[in-house]
C-alpha positions as CSV (number, residue, x, y, z in Angstrom):
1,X,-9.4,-17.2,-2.7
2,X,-12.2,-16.4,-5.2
3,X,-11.8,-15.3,-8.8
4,X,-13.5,-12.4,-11.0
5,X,-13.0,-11.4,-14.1
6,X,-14.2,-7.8,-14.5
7,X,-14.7,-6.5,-17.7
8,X,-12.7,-3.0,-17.3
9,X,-12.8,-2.0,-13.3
10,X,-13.8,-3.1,-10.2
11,X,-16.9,-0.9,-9.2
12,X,-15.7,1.3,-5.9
13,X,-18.5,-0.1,-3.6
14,X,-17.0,-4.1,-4.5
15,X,-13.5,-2.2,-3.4
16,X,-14.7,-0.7,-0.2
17,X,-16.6,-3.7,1.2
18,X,-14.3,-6.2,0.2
19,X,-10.9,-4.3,1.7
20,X,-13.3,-3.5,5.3
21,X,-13.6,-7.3,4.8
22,X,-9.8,-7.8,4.6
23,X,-10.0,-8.9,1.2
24,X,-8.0,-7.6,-2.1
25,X,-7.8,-8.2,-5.8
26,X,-4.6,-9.4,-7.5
27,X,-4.6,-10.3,-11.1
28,X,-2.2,-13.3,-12.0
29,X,-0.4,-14.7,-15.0
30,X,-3.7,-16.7,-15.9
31,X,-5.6,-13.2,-17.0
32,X,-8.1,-13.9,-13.9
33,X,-8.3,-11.6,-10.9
34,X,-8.4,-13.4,-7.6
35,X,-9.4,-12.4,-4.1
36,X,-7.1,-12.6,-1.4
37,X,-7.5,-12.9,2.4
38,X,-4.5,-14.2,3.3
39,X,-3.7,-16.3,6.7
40,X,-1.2,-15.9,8.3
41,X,-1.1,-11.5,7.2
42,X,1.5,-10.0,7.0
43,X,1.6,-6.3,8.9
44,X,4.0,-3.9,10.3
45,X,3.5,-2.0,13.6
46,X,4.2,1.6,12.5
47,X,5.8,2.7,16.5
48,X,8.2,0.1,16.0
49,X,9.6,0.7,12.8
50,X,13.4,2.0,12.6
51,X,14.9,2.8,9.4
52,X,18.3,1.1,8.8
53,X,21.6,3.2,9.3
54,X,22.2,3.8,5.3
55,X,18.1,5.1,5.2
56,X,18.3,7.2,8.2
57,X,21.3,9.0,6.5
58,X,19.5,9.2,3.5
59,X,16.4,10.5,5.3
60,X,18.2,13.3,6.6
61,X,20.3,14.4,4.2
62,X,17.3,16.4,2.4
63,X,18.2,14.4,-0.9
64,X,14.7,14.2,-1.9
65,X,11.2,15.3,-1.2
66,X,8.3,13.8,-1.0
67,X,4.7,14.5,-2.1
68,X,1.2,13.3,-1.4
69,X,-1.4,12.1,-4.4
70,X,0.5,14.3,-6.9
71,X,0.7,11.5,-9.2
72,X,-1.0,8.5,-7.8
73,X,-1.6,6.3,-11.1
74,X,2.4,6.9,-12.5
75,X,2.8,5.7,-9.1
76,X,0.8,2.5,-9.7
77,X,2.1,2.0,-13.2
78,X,5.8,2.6,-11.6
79,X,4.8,-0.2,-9.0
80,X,4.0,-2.4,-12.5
81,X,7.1,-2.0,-14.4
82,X,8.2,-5.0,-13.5
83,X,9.0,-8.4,-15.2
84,X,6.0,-10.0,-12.9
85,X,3.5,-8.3,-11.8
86,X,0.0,-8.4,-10.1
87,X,-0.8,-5.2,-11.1
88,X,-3.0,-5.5,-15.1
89,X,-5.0,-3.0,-16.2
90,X,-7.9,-3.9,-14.7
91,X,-6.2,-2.7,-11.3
92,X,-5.1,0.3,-12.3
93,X,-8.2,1.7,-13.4
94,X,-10.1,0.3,-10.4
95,X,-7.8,1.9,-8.1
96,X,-7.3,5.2,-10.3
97,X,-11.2,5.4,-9.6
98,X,-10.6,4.3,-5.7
99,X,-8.1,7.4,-6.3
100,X,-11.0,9.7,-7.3
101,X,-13.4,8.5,-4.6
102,X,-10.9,9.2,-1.9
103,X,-9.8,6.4,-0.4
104,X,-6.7,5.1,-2.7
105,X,-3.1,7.2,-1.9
106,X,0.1,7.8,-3.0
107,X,3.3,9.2,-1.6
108,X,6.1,9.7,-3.9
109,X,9.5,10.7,-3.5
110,X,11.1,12.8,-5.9
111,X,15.4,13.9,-6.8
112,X,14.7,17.2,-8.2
113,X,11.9,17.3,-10.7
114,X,12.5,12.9,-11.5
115,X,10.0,11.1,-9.5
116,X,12.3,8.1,-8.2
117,X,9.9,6.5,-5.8
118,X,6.7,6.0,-3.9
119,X,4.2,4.2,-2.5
120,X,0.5,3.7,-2.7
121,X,-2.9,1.7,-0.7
122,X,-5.9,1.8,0.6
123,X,-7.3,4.2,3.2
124,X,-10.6,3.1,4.9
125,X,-10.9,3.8,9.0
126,X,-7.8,3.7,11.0
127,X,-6.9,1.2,8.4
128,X,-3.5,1.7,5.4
129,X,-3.7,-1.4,3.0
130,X,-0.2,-1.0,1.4
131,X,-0.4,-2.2,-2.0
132,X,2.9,-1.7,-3.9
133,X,6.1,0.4,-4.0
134,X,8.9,1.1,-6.4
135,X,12.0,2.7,-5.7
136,X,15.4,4.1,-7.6
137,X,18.5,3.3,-4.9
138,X,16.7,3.6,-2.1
139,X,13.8,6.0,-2.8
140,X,11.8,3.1,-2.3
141,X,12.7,2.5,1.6
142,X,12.0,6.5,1.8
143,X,8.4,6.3,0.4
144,X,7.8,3.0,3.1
145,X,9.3,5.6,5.9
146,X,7.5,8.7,5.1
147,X,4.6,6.4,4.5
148,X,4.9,5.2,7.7
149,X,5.4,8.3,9.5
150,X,2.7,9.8,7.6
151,X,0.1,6.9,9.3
152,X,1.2,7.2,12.8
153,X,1.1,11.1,12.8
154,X,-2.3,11.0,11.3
155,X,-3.5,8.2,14.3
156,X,-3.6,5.3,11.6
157,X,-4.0,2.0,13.9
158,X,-3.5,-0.8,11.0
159,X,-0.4,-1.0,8.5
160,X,-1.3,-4.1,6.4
161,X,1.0,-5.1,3.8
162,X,-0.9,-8.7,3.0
163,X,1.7,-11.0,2.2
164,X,5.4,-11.0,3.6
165,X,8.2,-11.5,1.3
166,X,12.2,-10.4,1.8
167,X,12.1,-6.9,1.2
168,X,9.1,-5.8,3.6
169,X,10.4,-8.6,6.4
170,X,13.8,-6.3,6.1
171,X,11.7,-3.6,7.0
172,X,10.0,-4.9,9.5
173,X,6.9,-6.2,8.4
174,X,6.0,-9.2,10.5
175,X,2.8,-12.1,10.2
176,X,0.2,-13.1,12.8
177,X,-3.2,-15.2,12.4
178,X,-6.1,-14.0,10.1
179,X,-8.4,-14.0,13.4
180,X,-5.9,-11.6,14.9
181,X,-5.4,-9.5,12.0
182,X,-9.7,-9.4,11.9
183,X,-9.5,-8.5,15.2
184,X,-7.4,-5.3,14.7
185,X,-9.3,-4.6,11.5
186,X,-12.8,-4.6,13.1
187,X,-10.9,-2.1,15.6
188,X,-9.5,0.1,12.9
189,X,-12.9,0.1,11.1
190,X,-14.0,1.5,13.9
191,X,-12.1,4.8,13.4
192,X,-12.7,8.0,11.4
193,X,-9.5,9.1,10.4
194,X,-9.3,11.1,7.2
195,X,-5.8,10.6,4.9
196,X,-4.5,14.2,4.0
């Protein structure tokens, strides 16, 4: 784990090598931003996942909708409202202007017009680097899902979520060794899969 300490973003080139690297910023409560490359990595296989029964109703009761990029940085600021956080502002404008160059998403999920959910990553290759995601009820588990079945129609290979914690182990997210997980990256950088 290395530590920068950029003065407003994190220039889009730094972004793009470091994440085909398997690499990625969090800031922490000492006002540094450190890199991260994690071992054991946490990941989920995206053909295995299976929403809970109380999801799969909710899925298909038409509830809410769901968008793509509409509002990708209240989407990242959603994912920061939080008592702690990784996410300063140094993040958000680097990946507001990862956003912009293409390769940072977001899916939200909205009740009505009220955006009550959604997700957001990295796209690069065959590769989704999940970052962060927020959720009223469980708007949250329907931005993972649609996230999800977003990357496996669109051929995505990798579904990273970095570290495991409670909430993505519930939804299946699962670790093996960094020299695995580089393995499936090298194989996902190999692919040209465009996020739409």
């Amino acid at each position: 784990m290395s530590t920068v300490r950029p003065s407003a973003t994190i220039p889009v080139e730094v972004l793009l090598k470091a994440y085909s690297q398997g690499a990625f910023p969090m800031a922490h409560e000492d006002g540094e931003l450190y890199w991260h490359q994690p071992d054991p990595r946490a990941v989920f296989d995206m053909h295995a996942l299976r929403p809970d029964p109380k999801t799969s109703k909710v899925l298909r009761s038409g509830r809410y909708s769901s968008s793509i990029d509409r509002v990708f940085e209240q989407v990242v600021r959603a994912c920061a409202d939080r008592e702690e956080t990784w996410i300063d502002e140094c993040i958000v404008a680097s990946f507001v202007e990862l956003h912009r160059s293409g390769h940072a998403h977001s899916l939200e999920v909205w009740e009505e017009t009220h955006l009550v959910g959604g997700i957001y990553g990295v796209a690069l290759g065959g590769a989704f680097f999940g970052e962060s995601m927020f959720g009223v009820n469980n708007a949250g588990k329907v931005a993972f899902y649609s996230m999800a079945a977003h990357l496996r129609d669109l051929g995505f290979v990798l579904f990273d979520t970095q570290y495991i914690n409670p909430f993505t182990a519930q939804l299946g997210a699962y670790e093996i060794p960094k020299a695995e997980f580089d393995l499936l990256l090298g194989h996902a950088m190999e692919q040209r899969i465009q996020f739409r």
